[in-house]
C-alpha positions as CSV (number, residue, x, y, z in Angstrom):
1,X,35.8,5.3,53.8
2,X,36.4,3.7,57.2
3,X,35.7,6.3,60.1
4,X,37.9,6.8,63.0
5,X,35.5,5.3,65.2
6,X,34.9,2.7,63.2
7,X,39.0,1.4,63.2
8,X,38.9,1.1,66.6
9,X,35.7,-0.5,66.5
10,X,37.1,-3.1,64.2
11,X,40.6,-3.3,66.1
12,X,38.2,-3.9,69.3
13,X,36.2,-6.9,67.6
14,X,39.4,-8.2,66.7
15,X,41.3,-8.3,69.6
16,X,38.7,-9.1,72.2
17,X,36.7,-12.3,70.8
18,X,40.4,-14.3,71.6
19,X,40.7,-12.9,74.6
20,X,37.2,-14.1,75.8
21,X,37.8,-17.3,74.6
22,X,41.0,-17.3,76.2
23,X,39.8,-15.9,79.5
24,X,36.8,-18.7,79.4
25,X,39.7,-21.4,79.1
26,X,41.6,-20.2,82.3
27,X,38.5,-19.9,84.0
28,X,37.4,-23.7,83.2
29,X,41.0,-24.5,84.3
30,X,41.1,-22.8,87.7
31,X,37.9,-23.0,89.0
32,X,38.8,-22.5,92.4
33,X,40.3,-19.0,91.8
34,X,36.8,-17.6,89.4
35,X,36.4,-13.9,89.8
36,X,39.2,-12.1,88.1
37,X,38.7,-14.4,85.0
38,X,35.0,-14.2,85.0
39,X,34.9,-10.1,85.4
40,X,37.9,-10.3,82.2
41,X,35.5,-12.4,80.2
42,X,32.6,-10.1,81.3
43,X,34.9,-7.3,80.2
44,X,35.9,-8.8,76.9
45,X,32.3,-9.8,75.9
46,X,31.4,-5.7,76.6
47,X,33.9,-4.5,74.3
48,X,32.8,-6.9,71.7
49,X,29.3,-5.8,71.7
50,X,30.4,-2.3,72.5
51,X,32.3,-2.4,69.4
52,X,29.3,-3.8,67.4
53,X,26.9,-1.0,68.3
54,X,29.4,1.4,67.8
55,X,29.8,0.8,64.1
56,X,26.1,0.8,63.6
57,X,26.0,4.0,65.7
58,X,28.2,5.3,62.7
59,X,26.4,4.0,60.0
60,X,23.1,4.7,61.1
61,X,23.5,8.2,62.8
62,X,19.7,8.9,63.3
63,X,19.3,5.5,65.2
64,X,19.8,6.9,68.8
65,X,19.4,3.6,70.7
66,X,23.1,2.4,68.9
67,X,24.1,5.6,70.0
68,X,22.8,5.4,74.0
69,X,24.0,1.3,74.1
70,X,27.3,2.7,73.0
71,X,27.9,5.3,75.6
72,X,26.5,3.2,78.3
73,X,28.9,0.4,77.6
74,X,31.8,2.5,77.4
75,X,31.0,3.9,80.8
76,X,30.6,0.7,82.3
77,X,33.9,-0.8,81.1
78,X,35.9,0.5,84.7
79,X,33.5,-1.9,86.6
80,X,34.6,-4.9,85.5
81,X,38.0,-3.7,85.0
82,X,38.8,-3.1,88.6
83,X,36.5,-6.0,89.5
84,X,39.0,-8.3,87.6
85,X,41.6,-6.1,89.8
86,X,40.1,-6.8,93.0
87,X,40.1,-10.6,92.1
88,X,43.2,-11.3,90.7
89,X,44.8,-9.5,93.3
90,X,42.6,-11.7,96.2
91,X,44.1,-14.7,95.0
92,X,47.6,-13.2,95.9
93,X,46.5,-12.0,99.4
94,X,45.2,-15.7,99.9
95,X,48.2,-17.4,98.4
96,X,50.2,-15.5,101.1
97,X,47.8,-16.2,104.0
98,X,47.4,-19.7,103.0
99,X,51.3,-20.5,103.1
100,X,52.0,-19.8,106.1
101,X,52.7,-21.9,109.0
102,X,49.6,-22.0,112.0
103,X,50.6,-22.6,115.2
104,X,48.8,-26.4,115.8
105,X,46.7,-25.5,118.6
106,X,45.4,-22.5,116.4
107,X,41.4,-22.9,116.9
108,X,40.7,-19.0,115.8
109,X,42.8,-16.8,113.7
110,X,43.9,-13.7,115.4
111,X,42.7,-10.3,114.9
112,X,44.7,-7.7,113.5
113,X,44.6,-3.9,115.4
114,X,42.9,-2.8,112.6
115,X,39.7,-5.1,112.4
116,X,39.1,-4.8,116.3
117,X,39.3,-1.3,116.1
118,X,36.8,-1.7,113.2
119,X,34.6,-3.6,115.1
120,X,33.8,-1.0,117.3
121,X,32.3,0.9,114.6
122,X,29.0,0.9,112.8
123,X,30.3,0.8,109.3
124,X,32.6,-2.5,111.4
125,X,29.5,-3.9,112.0
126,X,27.9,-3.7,108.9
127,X,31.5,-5.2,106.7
128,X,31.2,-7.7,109.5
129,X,27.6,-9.1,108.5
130,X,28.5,-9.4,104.9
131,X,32.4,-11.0,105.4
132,X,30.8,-13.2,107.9
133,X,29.6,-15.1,104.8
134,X,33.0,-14.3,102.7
135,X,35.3,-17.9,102.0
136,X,38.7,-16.1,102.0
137,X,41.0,-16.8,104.6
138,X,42.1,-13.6,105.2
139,X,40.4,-10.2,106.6
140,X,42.0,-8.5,103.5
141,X,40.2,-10.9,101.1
142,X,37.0,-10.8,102.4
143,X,37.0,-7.2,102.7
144,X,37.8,-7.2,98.5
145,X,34.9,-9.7,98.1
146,X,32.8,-6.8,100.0
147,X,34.3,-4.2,97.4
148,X,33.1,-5.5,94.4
149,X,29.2,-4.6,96.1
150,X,30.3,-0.6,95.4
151,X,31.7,-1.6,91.8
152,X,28.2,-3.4,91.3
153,X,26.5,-0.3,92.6
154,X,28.8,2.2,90.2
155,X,27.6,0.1,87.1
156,X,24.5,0.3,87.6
157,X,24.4,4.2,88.2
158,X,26.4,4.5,84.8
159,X,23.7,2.0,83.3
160,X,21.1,3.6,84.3
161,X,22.3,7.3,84.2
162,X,23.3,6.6,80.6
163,X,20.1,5.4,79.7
164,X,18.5,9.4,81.5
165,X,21.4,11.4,79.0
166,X,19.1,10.7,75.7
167,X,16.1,11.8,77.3
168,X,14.1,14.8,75.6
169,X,13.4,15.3,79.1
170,X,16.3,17.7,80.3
171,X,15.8,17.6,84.5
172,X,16.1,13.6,83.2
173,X,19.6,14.6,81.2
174,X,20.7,16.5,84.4
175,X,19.8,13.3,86.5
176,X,21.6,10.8,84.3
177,X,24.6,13.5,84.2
178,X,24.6,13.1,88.0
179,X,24.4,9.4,88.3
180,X,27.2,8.8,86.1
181,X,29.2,10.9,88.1
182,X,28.7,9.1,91.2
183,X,29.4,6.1,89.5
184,X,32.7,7.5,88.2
185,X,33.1,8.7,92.2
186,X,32.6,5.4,93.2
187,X,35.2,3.9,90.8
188,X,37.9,6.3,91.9
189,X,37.4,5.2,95.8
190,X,37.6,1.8,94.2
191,X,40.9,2.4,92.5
192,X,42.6,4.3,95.6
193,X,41.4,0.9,97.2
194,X,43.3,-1.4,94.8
195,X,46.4,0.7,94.8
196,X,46.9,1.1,99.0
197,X,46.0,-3.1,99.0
198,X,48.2,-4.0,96.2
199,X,50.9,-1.9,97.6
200,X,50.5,-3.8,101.0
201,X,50.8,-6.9,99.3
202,X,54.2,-5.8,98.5
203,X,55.5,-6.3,101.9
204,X,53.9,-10.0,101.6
205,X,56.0,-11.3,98.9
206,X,58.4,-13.1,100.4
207,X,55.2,-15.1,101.5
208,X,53.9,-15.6,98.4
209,X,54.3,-18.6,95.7
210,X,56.4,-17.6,92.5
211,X,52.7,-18.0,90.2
212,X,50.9,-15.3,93.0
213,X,54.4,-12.8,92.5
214,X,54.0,-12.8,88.9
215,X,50.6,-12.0,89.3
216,X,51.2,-9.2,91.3
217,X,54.0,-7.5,89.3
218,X,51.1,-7.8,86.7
219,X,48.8,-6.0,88.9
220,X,51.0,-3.5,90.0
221,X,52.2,-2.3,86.3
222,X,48.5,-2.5,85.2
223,X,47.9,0.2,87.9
224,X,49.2,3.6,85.6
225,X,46.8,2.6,83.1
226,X,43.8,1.9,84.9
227,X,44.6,5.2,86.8
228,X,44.7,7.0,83.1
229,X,41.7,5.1,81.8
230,X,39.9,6.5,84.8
231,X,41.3,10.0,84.3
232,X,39.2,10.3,80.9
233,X,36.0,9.1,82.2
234,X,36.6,12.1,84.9
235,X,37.5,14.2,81.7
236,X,34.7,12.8,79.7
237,X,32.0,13.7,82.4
238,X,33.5,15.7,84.8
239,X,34.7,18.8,82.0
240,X,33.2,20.6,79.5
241,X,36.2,20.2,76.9
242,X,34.8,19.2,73.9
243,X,37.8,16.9,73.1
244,X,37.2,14.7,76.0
245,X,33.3,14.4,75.2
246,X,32.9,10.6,75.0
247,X,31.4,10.0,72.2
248,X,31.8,13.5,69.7
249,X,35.1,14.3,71.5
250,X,38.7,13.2,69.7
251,X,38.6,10.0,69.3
252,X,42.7,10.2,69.1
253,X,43.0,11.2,72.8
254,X,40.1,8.4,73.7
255,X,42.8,5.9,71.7
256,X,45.6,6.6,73.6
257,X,43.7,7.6,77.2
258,X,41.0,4.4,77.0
259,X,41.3,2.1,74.6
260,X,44.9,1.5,74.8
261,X,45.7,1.4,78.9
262,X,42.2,-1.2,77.8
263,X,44.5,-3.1,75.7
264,X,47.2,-3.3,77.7
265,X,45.6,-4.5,81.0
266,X,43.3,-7.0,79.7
267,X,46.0,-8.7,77.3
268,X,48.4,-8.8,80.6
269,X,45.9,-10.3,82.8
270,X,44.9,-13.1,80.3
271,X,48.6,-13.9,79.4
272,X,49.6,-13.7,83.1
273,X,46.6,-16.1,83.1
274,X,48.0,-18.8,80.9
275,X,51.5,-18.7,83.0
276,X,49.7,-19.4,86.4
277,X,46.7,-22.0,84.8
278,X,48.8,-24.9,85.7
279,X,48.2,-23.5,89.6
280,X,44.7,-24.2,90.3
281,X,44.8,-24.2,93.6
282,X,46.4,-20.5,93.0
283,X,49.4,-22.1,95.1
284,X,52.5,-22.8,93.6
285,X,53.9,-26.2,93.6
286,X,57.4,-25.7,93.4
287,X,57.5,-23.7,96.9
288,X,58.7,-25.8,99.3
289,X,56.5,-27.1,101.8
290,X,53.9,-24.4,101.2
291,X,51.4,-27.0,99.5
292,X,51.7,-28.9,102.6
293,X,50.6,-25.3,104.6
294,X,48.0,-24.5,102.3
295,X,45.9,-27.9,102.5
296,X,45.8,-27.2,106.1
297,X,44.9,-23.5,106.4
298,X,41.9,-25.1,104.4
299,X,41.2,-27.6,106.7
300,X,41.6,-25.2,109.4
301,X,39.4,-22.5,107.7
302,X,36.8,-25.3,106.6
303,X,37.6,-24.4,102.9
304,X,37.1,-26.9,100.7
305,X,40.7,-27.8,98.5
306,X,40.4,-27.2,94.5
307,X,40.7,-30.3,92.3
């Protein structure tokens, strides 16, 4: 008889080979927009091997390394997940820098209160030596391109604190307890991050091509479920509730608190995805004038246009 674990297992290889395939499509058709497909299709191929290790984990309960690759992957699944996040909501914030209008004498663009006040500070200084090399046009973009740095960081705490919880060693179980839980801090301060910039983007709309607002709306009704999806990793390694254990806990609750808000996101991102592939300049045609705008805000920036 088919386990729990093993049904969602099965529903996981099932769902997530299309949507890597699908997610590779709209990456090969917008090129110039990459990272929120390419973290998607990272995602997706995760699950799928995720998935695979899981049901051997289940048939083979003495093999522990099925068992470790199977916790470590779960764990890791929020990196890419709000790396996607970060990316797909950068091509907004660029969309609506790029449309508008620069004054023609424009030689620099102008500073907002917040990045000169910034600047005065060492952690200023530091953002400032990695944006320096960022290729969005705007402050808010490069400062996302910085963010996925801590997301990097975060996965490979989970990676290699997962790896420490199978030790026989148990200072080594305590360490890899630890590292997963700064990973799992790390993702939070991530998440607070894409909420306050996504919520800014709000204000932008009215700047934004009709492709970039869809993609938003997307973004910003993904948000509850990312935000649950991170509340059971808190509960999974935060609590000593047996239910929320993430592996021997329920595997009900992890349904409807992981693998579900999962689901949901992923599948909205890729279909959002296909409605926007036409745009791979991640500006929208049909706004007047704004292609016009955006081809020079590249020329001004020095980016180079998308085919």
């Amino acid at each position: 008889m088919v386990s729990q674990k093993e049904s969602v297992a099965i529903a996981e290889l099932v769902i997530y080979p299309p949507v890597l395939f699908g997610n590779l499509f709209i990456l090969f058709r917008n090129r110039t927009s990459p990272s929120g497909w390419i973290y998607l299709a990272l995602f997706a191929l995760i699950r799928i091997i995720g998935a695979g290790m899981e049901i051997a984990a289940v048939e083979n309960p003495n093999n522990v390394s099925d068992l470790e690759g199977t916790l470590i992957l779960q764990s890791i699944g929020l990196a890419p997940l709000l790396m996607s996040s970060l990316g797909l909501l950068k091509q907004v914030i660029d969309a609506s820098t790029a449309t508008q209008i620069l004054p023609e004498s424009s030689t620099e663009r102008k500073k907002s209160k917040f990045e000169v006040l910034m600047s005065y500070t060492i952690l200023g200084r530091i953002l400032n030596l990695f944006m320096a090399q960022g290729t969005a046009p705007s402050f808010r973009g490069r400062l996302i391109q910085v963010m996925q740095l801590p997301n990097i960081v975060a996965l490979v705490l989970c990676i290699i604190g997962g790896t420490d919880l199978f030790s026989s060693n148990p200072s080594d179980v305590s360490t890899g307890k630890g590292l997963v839980k700064g990973g799992i801090i790390i993702f939070v301060v991530m998440y607070a991050a894409l909420v306050i910039f996504a919520v800014k983007s709000v204000t932008e709309l009215s700047k934004a091509p009709s492709a970039q607002k869809r993609l938003l709306a997307v973004i910003l009704a993904a948000l509850p479920f990312i935000l649950v999806r991170l509340v059971w990793s808190m509960l999974a390694y935060f609590s000593d509730i047996p239910r929320f254990n993430a592996y021997y806990g329920s595997t009900i609750i992890r349904v409807f608190m992981a693998t579900f808000e999962e689901f949901i996101v992923v599948i909205a991102y890729t279909f959002v995805g296909f409605s926007v592939i036409n745009f791979g300049s991640s500006i929208d045609t049909d706004t007047t004038g704004s292609e016009t705008r955006a081809k020079s805000y590249e020329q001004h920036q020095g980016i180079a246009s998308g085919p």
